[in-house]
Every structure is written in C-alpha cells, then in structure tokens.
C-alpha positions, 0 to 999 in steps of 0.5 A: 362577599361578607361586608368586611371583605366590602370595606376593606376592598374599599380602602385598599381602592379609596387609598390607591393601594388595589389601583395605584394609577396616580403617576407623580409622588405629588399626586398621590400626596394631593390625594391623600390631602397628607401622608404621616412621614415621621419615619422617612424611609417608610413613607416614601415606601408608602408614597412609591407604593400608590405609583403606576408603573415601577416607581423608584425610591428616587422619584420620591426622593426628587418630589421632596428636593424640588420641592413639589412634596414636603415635609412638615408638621401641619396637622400635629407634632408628627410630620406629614408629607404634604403638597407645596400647592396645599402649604401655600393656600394654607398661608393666604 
C-alpha cells in the first residue's frame, strides 16, 4: 500500500465514513466537534452518511427540531452544525 492509500484510509476512518458506527445525528455532530452546514440539505447528507444502520433524512431532521443539534455560526460567518451540549459549555 502506498502512504497515500494509508492516509486517506485514515480519514475515511478518523471522519467515520469506512465505519460509520455512531447511531445518533448528535454523536456524529459530538465527534466531529462541527460540521459545515452552510448548505442544509448536503449537510445532513453528510450527518446521514456517518450513521449505523439505515439512517433516514428524518432522524436528522429530528436532531435539528428538538434541538440536540444545531445550526449556527460559531466557528465563522459559515454555519455549523453543532451540539447543543457544546453551544451550552461555550456560554459558561
């Protein structure tokens, strides 16, 4: 194997994409510590994509109303996906 093929095997793993074994949007959210969601749709593509299982659009879409995921600008003029655990221990 070439060190190429080494790391990108490594990021699709780091970034849960080779194993996506993390079960709730909020998880995967929790481990990335942010995903980029300036374009809604895609991002909870991207959310869906790191689930166990057979994820559907709607369990994302339920993250977001309850509000165990949100959506904000912490890190830049862009939105984030982002805990609400994380957005609460940012405002002590």
């Amino acid at each position: 194997m070439n060190a190429a093929a080494g790391i990108a095997g490594r990021r699709l793993l780091q970034q849960r994409i080779a194993h996506a074994g993390l079960r709730r949007p909020r998880d995967v959210v929790g481990w990335l510590g942010a995903i980029q969601a300036q374009e809604y749709e895609p991002a909870k593509w991207a959310i869906g994509l790191r689930l166990a299982g057979e994820p559907l659009a709607a369990d994302v879409e339920r993250a977001f109303e309850t509000g165990r995921i949100l959506r904000t600008h912490v890190l830049r003029p862009t939105w984030h996906f982002v805990t609400a655990t994380d957005i609460a221990g940012s405002c002590r």
